[in-house]
PANUKE-544568 format. One line per 10 residues: number of its first residue (from 1); their letters; for each residue x, y, z of N, C-alpha, C. Coordinates in steps of 0.2 Angstrom, whole numbers, m for minus. Layout:
<vexdrens>
NUM) a) X:Y:Z:X:Y:Z:X:Y:Z; ... $
</vexdrens>
This chain:
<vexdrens>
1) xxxxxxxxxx) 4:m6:0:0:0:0:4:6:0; 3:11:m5:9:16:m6:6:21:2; 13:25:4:11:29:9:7:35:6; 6:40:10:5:46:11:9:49:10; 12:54:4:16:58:3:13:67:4; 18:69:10:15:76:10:19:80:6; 17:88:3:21:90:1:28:92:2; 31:91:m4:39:95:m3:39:101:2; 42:102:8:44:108:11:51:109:14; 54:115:11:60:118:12:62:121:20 $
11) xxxxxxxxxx) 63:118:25:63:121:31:69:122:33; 70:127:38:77:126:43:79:123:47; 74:119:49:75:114:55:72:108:52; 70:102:53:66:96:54:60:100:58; 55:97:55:48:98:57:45:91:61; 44:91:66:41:83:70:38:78:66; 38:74:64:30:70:62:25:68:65; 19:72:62:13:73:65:9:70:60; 1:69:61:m4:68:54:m2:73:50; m3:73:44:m3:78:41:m11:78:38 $
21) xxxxxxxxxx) m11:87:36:m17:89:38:m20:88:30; m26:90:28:m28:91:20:m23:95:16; m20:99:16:m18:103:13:m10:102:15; m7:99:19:0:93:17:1:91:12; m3:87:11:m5:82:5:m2:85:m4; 2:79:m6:1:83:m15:m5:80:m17; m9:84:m24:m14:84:m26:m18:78:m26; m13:73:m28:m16:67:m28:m16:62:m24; m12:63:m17:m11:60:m13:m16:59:m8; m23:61:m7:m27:60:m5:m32:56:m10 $
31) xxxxxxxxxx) m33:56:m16:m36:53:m21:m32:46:m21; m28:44:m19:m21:38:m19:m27:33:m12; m24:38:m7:m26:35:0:m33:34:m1; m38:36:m4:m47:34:m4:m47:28:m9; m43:27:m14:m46:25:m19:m42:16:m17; m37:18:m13:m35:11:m8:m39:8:m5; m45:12:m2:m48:9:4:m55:9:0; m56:10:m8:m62:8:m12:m68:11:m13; m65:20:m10:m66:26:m11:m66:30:m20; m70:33:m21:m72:35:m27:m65:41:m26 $
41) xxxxxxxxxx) m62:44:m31:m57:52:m29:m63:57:m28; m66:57:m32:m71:64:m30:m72:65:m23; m72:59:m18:m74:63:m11:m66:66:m10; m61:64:m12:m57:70:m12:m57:79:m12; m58:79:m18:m61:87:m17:m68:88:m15; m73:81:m10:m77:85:m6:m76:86:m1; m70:86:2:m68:85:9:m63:93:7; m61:94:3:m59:102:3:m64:106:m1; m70:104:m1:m72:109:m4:m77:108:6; m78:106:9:m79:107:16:m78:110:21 $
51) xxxxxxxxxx) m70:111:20:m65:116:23:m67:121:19; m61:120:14:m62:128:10:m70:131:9; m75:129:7:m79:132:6:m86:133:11; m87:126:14:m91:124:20:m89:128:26; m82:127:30:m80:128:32:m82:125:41; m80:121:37:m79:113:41:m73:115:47; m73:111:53:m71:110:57:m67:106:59; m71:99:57:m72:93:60:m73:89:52; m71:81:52:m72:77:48:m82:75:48; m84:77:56:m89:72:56:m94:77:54 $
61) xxxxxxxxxx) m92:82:53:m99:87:49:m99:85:42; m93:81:40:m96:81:30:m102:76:28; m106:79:30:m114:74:29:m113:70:23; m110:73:19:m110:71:11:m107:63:12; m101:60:17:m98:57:15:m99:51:21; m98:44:17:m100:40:22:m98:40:30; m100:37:34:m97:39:40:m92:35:43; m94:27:41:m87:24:40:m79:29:37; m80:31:33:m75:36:29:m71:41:33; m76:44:37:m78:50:42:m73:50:47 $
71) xxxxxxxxxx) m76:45:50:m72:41:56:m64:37:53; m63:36:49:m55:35:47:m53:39:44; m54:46:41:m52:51:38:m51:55:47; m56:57:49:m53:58:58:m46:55:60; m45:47:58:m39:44:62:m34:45:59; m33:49:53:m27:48:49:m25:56:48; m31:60:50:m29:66:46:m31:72:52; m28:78:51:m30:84:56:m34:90:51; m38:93:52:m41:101:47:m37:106:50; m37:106:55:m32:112:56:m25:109:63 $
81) xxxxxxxxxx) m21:110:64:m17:108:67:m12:113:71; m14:122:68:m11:127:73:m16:128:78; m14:130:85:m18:133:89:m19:140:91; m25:143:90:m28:147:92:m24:149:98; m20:151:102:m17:156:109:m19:161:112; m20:167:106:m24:171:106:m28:176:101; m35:179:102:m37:182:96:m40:189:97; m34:195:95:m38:199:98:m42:204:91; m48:208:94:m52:211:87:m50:217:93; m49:223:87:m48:232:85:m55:231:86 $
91) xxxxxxxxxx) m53:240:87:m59:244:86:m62:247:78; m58:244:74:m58:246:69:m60:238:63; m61:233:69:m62:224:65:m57:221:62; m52:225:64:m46:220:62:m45:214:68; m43:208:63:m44:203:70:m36:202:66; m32:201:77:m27:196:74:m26:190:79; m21:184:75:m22:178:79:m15:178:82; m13:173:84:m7:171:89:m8:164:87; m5:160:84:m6:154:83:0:151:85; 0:143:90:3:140:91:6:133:87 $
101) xxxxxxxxxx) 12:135:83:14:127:78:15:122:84; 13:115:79:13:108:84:21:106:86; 25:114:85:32:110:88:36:116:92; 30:120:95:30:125:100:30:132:98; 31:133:92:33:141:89:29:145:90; 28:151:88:22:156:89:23:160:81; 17:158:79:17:165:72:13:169:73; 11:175:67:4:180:66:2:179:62; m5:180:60:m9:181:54:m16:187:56; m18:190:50:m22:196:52:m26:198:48 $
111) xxxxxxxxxx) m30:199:49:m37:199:44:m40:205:44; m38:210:39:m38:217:40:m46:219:35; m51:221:37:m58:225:37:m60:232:33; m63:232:26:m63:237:27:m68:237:21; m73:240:22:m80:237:18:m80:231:14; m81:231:8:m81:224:5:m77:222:3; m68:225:10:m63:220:8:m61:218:12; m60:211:11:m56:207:17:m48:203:15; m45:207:19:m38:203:18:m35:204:21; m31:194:18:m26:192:25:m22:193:25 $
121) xxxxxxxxxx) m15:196:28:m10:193:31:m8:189:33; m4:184:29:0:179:31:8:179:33; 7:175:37:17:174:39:19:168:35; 25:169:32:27:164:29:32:158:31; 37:164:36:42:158:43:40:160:51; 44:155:54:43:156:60:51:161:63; 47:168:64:55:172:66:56:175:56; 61:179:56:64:182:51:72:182:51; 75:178:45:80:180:45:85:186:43; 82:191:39:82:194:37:87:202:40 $
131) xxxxxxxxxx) 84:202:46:87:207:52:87:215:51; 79:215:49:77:224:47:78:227:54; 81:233:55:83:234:63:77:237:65; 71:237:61:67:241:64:58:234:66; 61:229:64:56:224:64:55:220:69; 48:220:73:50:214:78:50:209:77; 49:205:70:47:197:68:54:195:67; 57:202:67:66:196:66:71:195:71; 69:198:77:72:200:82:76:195:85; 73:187:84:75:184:89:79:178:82 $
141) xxxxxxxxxx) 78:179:75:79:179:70:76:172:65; 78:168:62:74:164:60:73:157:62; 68:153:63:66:144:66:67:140:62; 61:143:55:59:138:51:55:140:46; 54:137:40:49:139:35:43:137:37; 37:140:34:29:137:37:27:133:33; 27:127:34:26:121:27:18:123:24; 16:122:18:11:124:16:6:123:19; 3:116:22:m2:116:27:m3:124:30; 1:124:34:3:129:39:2:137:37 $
151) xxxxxxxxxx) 4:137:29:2:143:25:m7:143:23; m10:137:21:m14:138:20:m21:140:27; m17:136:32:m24:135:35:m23:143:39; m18:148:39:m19:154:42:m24:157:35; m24:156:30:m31:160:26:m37:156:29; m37:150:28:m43:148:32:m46:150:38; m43:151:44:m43:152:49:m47:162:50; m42:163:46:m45:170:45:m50:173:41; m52:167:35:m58:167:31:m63:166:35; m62:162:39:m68:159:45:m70:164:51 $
161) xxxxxxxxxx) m66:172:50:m68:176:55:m73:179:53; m73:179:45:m78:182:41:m84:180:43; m93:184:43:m98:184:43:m98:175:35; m103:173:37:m103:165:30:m105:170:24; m107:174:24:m110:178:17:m102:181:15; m96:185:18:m92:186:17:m90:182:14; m81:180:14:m76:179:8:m70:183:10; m62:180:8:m58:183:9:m58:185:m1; m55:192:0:m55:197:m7:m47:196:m10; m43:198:m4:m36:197:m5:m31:197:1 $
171) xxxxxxxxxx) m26:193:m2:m19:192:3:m13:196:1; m12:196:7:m5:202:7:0:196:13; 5:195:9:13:189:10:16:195:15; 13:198:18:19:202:22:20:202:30; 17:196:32:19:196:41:25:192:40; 27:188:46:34:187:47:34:184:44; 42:184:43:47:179:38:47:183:31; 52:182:27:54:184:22:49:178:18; 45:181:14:42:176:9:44:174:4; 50:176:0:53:173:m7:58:168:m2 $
181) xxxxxxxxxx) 61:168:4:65:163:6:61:157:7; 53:158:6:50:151:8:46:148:2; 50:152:m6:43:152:m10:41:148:m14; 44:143:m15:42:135:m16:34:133:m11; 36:134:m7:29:131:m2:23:137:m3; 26:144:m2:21:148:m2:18:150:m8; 21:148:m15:18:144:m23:13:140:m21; 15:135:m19:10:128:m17:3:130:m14; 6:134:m9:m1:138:m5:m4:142:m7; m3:145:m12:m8:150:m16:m10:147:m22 $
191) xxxxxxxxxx) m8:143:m25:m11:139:m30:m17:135:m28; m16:133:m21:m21:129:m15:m28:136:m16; m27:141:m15:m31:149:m11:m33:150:m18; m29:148:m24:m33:151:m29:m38:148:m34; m38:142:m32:m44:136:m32:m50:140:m34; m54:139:m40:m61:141:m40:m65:137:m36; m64:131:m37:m70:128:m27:m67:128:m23; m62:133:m21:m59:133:m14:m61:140:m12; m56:145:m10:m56:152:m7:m55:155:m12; m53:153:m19:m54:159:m27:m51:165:m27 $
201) xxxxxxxxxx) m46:164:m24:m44:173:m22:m37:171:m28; m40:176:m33:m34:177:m42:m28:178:m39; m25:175:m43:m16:180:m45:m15:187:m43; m22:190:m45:m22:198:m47:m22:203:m37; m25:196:m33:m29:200:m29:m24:198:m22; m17:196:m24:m11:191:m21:m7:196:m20; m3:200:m14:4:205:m16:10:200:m10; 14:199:m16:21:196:m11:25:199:m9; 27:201:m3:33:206:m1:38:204:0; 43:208:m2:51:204:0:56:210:2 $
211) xxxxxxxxxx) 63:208:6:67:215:6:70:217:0; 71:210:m1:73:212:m12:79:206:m12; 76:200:m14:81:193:m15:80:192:m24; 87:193:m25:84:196:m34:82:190:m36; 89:185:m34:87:176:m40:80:173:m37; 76:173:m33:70:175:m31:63:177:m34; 65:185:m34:62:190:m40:59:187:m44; 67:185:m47:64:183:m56:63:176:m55; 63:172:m50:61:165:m53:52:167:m50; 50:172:m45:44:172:m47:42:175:m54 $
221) xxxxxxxxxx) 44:179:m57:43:183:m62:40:177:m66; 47:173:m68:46:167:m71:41:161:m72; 36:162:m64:31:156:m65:24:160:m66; 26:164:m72:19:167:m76:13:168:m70; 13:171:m65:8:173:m63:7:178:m61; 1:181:m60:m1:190:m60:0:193:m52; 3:189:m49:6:191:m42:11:196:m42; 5:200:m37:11:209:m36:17:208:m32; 20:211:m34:27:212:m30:27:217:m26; 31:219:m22:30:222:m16:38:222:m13 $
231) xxxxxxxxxx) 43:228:m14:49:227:m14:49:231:m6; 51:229:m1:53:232:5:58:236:6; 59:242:3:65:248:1:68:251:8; 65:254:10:65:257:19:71:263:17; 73:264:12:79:268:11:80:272:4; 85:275:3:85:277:m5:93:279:m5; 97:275:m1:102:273:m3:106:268:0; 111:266:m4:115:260:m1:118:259:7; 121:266:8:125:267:14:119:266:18; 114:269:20:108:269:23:104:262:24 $
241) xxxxxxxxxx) 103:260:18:101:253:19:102:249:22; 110:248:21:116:245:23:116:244:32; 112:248:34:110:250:43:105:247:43; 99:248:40:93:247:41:91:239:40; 94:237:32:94:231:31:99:228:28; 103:226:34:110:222:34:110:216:27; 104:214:26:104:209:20:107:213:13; 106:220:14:107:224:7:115:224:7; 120:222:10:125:222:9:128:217:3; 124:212:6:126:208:1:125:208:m8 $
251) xxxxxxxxxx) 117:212:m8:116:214:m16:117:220:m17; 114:224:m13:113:231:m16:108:234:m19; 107:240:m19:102:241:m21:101:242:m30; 105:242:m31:106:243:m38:105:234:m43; 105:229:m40:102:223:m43:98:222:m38; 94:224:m35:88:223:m31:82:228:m38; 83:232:m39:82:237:m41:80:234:m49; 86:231:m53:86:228:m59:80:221:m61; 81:218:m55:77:212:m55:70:215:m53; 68:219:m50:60:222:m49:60:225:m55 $
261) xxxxxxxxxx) 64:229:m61:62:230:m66:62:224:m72; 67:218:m72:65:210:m74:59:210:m73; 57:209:m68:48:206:m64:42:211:m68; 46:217:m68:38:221:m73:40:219:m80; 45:219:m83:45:217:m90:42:212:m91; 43:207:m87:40:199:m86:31:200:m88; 33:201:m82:23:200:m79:21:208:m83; 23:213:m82:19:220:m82:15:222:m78; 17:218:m71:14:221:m67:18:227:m62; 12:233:m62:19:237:m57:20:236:m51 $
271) xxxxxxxxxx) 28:237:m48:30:236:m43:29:242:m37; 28:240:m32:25:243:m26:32:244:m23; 36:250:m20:41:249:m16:39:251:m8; 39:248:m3:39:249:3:43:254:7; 41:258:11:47:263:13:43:264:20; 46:260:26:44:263:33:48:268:36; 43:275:36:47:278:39:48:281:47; 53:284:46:58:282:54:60:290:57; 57:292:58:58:300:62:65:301:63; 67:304:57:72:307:58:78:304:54 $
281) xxxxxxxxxx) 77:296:54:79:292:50:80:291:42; 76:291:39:75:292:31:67:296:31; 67:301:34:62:306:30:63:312:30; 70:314:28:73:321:29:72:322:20; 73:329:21:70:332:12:75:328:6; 80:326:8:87:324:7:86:318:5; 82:314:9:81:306:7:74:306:2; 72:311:4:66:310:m3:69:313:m10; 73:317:m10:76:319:m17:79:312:m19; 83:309:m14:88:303:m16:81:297:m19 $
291) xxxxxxxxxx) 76:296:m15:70:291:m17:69:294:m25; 68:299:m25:65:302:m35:71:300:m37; 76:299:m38:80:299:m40:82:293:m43; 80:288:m37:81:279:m39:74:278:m43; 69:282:m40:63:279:m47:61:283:m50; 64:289:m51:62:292:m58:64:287:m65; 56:287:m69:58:282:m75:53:276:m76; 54:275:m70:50:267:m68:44:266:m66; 42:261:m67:33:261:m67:34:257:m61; 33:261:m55:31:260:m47:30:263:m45 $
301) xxxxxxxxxx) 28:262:m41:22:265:m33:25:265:m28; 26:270:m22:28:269:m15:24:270:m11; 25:265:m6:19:265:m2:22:266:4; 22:272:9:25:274:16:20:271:21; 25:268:22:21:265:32:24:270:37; 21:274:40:24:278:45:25:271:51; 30:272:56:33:268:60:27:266:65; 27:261:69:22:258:71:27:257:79; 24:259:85:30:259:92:31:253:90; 37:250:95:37:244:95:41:244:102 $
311) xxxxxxxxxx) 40:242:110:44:242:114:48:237:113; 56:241:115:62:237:113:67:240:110; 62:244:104:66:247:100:67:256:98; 70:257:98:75:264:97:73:271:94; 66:267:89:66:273:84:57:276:86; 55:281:82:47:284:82:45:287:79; 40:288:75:36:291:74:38:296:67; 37:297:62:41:305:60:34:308:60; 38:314:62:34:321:60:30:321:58; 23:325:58:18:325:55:21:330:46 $
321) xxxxxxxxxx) 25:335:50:27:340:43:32:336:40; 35:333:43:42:331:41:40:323:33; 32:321:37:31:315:33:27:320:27; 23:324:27:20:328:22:24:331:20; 29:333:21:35:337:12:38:331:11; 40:323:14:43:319:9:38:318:3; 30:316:6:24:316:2:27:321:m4; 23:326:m5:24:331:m9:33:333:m13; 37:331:m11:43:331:m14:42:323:m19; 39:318:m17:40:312:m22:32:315:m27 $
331) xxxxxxxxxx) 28:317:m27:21:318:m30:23:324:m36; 30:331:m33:30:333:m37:35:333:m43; 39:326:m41:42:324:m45:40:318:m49; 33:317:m49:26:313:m52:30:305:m52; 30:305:m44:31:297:m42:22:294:m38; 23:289:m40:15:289:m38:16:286:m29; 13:288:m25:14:289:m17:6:288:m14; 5:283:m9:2:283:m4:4:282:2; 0:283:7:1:280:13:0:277:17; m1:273:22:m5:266:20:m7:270:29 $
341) xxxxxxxxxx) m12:267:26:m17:267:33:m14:264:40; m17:268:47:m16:263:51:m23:259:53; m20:252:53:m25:247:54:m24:242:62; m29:243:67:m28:239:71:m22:241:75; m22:246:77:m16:249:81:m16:247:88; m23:246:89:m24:245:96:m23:240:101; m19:233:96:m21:226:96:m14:223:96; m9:230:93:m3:228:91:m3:224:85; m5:227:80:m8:223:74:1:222:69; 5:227:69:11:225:69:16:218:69 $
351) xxxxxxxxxx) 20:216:62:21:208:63:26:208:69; 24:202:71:30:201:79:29:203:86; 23:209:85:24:211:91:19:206:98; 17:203:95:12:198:99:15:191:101; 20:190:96:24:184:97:30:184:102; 33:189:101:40:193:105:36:192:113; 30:193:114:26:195:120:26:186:122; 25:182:119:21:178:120:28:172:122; 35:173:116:40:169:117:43:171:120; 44:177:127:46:179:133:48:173:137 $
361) xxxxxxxxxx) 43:171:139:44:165:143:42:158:142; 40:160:133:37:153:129:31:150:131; 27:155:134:20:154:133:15:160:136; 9:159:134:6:168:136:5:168:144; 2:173:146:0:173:153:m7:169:153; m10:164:156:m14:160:157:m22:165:157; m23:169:161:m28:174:159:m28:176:151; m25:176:149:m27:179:140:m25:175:134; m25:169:138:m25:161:132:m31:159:128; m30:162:121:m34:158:119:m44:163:119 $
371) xxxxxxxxxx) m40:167:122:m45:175:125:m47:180:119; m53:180:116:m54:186:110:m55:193:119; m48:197:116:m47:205:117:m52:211:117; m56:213:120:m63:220:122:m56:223:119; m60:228:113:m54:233:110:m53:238:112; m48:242:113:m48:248:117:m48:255:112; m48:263:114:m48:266:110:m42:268:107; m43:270:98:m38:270:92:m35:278:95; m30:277:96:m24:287:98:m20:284:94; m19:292:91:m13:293:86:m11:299:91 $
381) x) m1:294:90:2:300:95:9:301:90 $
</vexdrens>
């Protein structure tokens, strides 16, 4: 009898063996295991269309399916296998999770609200190797990859906060871990998400963020999909980045830069640069000339994240005026600029900051396990 083969996944450590969940599984590796035991394949995809669509919990709710089948798909397999630790919802309905991996980790995921959009954040590792001086997901630095299971079932998880008439609209690859260092698995898990019977959410409606890993880039470039890119720049020049994001030493920003224009030649889709800004750090008038500078020409967007606290760390807040002349300095040199909302501030909705709390003494405080958070009021200071 052939085994159960679960997907190929890339980790930095060994991952324990455990059942492995629906979405482990290669495609036909559950149509393998039914048709052994005299099972049609089709109950295959009704058992993910139960999850992904039903929104299934349990093996024993798939009414569809016989109950003998029910009862041995339970003893061989898990639907969800992270654990809920904690869930808190904003004042504003951003919910985030704290989820516990079955080999003790803590990652985030976050489900950001806002009329008729719903979209998740996912983490892609446990930890970041990466070493952005200003992030708390890399602080304590990298575990491991999130094996596809692990990728998929944080969209489920978050699709299932949603009202049954909603739907997840789109995902954003931007909580912890660097996503091109895991992107083999997090391929696999978007091909899962983009499933017409499953959660349907296109290529188009996909943004993958990275600090800038160019062989990366272009092999996503190269697997023809309409998946946005999302370069995480933080800087507008090499000296400066070279502090902020120690990985840029090694390439630079000038083939970081090359391979994002690779990826729009490729695809044509435009690249999104990311630029966290840092009071005092990169938002003098000085850094915004030097940013028109690196994109005048090119067909991108920068999206500024004003800095979000983070206790621990060093930096704050920039200026109200200081952030509104970088604004207008990149606008009247007709770079295209927004700034991205704050979402769920109240919650620490920020990647890492919930995890950093929780991997203190490797497990949360017993009063707020597992606990949905009364939201408190949104200040902007």
């Amino acid at each position: 009898m052939a085994a159960i083969v679960p997907l190929k996944t890339v980790q930095d450590s060994p991952v324990a063996a455990t059942r492995p969940t629906v979405f482990d599984l290669e495609p036909d590796a559950l149509k393998t295991w039914l048709s052994e035991r005299g099972h049609p394949g089709m109950r295959a995809r009704q058992v993910r269309r139960w999850v992904q669509e039903a929104r299934a919990d349990s093996f024993a709710t798939m009414s569809d399916l016989p109950a003998a089948l029910r009862t041995e798909l339970a003893e061989q397999f898990d639907i969800f296998r992270l654990v809920v630790e904690k869930h808190l919802i904003a004042s504003d309905e951003t919910h985030k999770l704290l989820l516990k991996t079955h080999d003790g980790h803590f990652i985030e995921c976050v489900l950001i609200q806002e009329d008729d959009r719903h979209t998740a954040c996912i983490s892609t590792q446990v930890g970041c190797g990466m070493g952005c001086v200003f992030c708390a997901s890399g602080l304590n630095g990298v575990e491991r990859n999130l094996t596809v299971g692990e990728l998929v079932e944080q969209l489920v998880r978050l699709r299932n906060l949603t009202t049954p008439d909603k739907r997840l609209t789109h995902i954003v690859v931007m909580g912890m871990g660097e996503p091109l260092a895991n992107l083999d698995n997090l391929l696999a898990a978007l091909e899962i998400a983009g499933d017409k019977n499953g959660l349907g959410i296109g290529a188009r409606h996909v943004t993958i963020s990275t600090v800038g890993l160019p062989a990366k880039m272009r092999k996503l470039a190269e697997h023809g999909k309409q998946y946005h890119l999302a370069v995480s720049l933080h800087a507008p020049n090499d000296a400066l980045r070279n502090e902020i994001v120690p990985t840029n030493e090694k390439t630079g920003m000038h083939e970081i830069l090359a391979a994002a224009d690779d990826f729009f030649a490729a695809t044509g889709r435009q690249v999104t640069y990311e630029y966290v800004v840092l009071g005092t750090v990169n938002d003098q008038p000085r850094h915004a000339k030097q940013l028109v500078g690196l994109l005048r020409g090119r067909k991108a967007h920068v999206n500024l994240i004003p800095w979000n606290d983070v206790t621990g760390l060093p930096f704050r807040r920039p200026d109200d005026d200081d952030l509104k002349g970088f604004i207008e300095e990149l606008r009247r040199s007709g770079i295209s600029v927004k700034v991205r909302k704050r979402k769920g501030s109240d919650i620490d909705a920020a990647c890492g900051q919930l995890r950093r709390e929780a991997s203190g003494s490797g497990q949360l405080p017993a009063a707020s396990k597992t606990e949905k958070i009364a939201p408190l009021p949104v200040t902007d200071h």
